[in-house]
C-alpha positions as CSV (number, residue, x, y, z in Angstrom):
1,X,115.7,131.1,95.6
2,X,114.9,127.7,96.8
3,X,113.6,129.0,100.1
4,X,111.4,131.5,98.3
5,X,110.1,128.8,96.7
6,X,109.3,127.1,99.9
7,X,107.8,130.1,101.4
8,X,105.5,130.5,98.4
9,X,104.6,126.8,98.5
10,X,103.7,126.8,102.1
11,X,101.3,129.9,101.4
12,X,99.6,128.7,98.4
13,X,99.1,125.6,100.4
14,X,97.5,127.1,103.5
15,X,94.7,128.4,101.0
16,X,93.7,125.3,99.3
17,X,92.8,123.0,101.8
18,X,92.4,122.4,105.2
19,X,91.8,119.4,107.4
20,X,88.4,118.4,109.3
21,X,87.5,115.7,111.9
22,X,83.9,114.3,112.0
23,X,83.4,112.6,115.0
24,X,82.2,109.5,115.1
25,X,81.7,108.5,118.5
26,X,82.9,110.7,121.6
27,X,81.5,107.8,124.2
28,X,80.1,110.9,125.4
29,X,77.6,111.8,128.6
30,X,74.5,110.7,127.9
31,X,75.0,107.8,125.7
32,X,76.4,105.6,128.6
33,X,75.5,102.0,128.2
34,X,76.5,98.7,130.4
35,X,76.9,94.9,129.6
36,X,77.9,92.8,131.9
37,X,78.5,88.8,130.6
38,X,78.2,86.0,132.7
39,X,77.8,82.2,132.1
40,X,73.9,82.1,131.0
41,X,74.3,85.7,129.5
42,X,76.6,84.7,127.0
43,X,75.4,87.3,124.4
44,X,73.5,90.5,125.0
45,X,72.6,93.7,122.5
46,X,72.0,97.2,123.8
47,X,71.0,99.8,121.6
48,X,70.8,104.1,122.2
49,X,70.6,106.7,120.2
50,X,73.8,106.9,119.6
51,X,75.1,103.0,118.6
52,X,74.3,99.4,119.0
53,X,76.7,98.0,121.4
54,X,77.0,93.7,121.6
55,X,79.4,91.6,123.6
56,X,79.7,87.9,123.4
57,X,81.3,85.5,125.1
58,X,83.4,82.7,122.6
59,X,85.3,81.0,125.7
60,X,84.9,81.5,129.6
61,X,85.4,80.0,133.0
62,X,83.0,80.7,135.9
63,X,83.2,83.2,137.7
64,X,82.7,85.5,134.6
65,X,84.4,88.9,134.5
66,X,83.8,90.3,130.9
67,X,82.4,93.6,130.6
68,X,82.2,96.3,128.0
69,X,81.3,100.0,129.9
70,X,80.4,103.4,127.6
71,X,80.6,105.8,130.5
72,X,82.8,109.3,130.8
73,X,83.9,109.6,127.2
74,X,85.7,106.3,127.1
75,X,84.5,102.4,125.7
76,X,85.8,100.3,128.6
77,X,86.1,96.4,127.7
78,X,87.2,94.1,130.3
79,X,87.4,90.3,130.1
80,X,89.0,87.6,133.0
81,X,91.6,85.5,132.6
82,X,90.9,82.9,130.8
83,X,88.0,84.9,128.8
84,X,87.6,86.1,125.5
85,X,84.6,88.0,123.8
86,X,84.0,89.2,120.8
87,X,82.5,92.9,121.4
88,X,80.6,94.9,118.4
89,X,79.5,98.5,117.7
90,X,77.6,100.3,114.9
91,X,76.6,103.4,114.0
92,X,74.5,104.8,111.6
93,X,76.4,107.4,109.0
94,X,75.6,110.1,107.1
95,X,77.5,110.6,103.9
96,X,76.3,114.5,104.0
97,X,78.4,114.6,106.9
98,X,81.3,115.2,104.5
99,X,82.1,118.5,103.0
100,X,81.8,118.7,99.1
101,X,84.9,118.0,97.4
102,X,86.6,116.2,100.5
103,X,89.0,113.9,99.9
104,X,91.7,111.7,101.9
105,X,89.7,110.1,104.5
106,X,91.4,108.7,107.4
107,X,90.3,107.1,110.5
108,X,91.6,107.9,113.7
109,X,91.2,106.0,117.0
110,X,92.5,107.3,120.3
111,X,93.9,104.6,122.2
112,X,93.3,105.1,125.9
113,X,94.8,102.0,127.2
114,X,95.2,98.1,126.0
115,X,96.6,95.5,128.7
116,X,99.8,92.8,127.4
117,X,97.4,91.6,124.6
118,X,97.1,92.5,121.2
119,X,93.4,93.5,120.2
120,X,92.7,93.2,116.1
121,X,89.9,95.5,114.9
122,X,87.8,95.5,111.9
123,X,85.6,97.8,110.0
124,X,82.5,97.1,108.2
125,X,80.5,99.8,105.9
126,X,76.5,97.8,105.3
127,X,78.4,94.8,105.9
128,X,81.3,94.6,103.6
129,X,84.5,94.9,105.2
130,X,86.8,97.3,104.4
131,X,89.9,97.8,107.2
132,X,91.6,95.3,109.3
133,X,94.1,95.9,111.7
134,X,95.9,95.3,115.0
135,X,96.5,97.1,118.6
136,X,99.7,96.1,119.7
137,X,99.8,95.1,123.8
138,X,100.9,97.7,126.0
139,X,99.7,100.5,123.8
140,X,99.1,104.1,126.0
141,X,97.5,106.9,124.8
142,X,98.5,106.7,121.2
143,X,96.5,107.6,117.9
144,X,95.8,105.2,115.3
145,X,94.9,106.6,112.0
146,X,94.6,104.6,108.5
147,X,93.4,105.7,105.5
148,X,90.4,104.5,103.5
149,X,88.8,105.0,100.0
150,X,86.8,107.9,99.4
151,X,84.3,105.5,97.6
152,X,83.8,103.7,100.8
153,X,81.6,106.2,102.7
154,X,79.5,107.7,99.6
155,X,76.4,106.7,100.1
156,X,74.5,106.9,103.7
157,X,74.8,103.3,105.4
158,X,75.9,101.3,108.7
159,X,79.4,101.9,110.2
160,X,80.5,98.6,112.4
161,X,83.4,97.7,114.2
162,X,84.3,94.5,115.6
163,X,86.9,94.0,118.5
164,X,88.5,91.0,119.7
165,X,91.9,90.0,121.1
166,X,93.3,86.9,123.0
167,X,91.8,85.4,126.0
168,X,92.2,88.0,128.9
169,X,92.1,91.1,126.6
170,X,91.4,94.5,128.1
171,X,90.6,98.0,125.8
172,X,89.9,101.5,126.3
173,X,89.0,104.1,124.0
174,X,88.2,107.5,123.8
175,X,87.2,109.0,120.5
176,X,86.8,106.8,117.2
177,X,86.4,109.4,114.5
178,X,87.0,110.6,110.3
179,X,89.8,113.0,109.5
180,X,89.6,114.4,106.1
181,X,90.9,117.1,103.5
182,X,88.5,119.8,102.8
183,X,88.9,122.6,100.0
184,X,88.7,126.5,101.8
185,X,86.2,128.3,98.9
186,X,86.0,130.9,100.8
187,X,90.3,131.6,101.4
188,X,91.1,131.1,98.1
189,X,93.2,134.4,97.3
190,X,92.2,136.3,94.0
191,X,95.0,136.1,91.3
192,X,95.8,139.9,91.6
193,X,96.3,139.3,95.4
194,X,98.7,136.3,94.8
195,X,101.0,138.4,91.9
196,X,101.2,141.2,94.6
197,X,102.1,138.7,97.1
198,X,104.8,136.9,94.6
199,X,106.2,140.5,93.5
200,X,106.6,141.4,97.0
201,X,108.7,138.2,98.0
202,X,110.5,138.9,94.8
203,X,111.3,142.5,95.9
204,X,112.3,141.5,99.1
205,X,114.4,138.7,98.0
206,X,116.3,141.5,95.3
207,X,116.7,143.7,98.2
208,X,118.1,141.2,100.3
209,X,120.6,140.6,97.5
210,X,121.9,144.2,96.9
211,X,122.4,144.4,100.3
């Protein structure tokens, strides 16, 4: 009985909800964008039609290496030796991006590459933080997902990240994007359908049992 229980579990399941991914940022072709740091160019803004990318340098040592690179799908940030910058990204978001009745938001990074240095990442909705955490050293294509309050993202505003890590810190991402839980309307089986479905477990489970 227990495992007809589970069986009927996992169906009724399947029909109430399912799980979506709005992406955020794909670094995609076409929004490609290049800063390149160096010891009078300490700070420099780009902006696209896609984000508003800004690097700056908080400690350095000519020559100056640090770079930060959107090109072929993946945010590429680069810093020397004995540099460390401070590299920011915003978008603008669209609360109609999420489905009615949506819940269960999560973020998810994919995490191309990070060199031996931890990087710590924050998130920012119009200003206010709202998520804080760190990318161990050494991390290789691993996703990082954390969740977040629905209330967070209810109202249309400014998405922004800020990245920064010890001196020498190297990144790579591919896709930074929001994972939610989305109710299927249109799968939702009528009662009449679900009793047949239960009656027919039940029948087969009786069966099963005389045999």
């Amino acid at each position: 009985m227990l495992r007809l229980a589970g069986s009927l579990f996992a169906v009724l399941l399947s029909f109430s909800a399912q799980a979506g991914l709005i992406e955020i940022d794909g670094f995609n072709v076409g929004s490609e964008q290049m800063i390149a740091l160096s010891g009078t160019d300490t700070y420099v803004v780009e902006t696209n039609a896609v984000r508003t990318l800004s690097a700056e340098l908080l400690a350095f040592s000519n020559p100056v290496q640090s770079s930060v690179e959107v090109s072929f799908g993946f945010l590429t940030i680069s810093n020397g030796s004995a540099e460390d910058s401070e590299v920011r990204v915003s978008w603008g978001f669209d609360a109609d991006l999420l489905p009615v009745g949506s819940s269960h938001y999560e973020f998810l990074i994919k995490v191309i590459e990070s060199d031996g240095n931890a990087t710590d990442l924050e998130f920012f909705y119009d200003g206010l933080s709202f998520a804080n955490f760190d990318i161990p050293g050494n991390t290789l294509n691993q996703d990082v997902v954390f969740s977040i309050s629905n209330s967070v993202l209810s109202h249309d505003g400014t998405l922004g990240l800020v990245i920064n890590g010890d001196p020498g810190w190297d990144l790579q991402l591919d896709v930074i994007g929001l994972l939610y839980d989305s109710p299927i309307a249109h799968s939702v089986p009528e009662p009449s359908t679900i009793a047949l479905f239960v009656l027919g477990l039940l029948g087969a489970g009786a069966a099963r049992r005389r045999a």
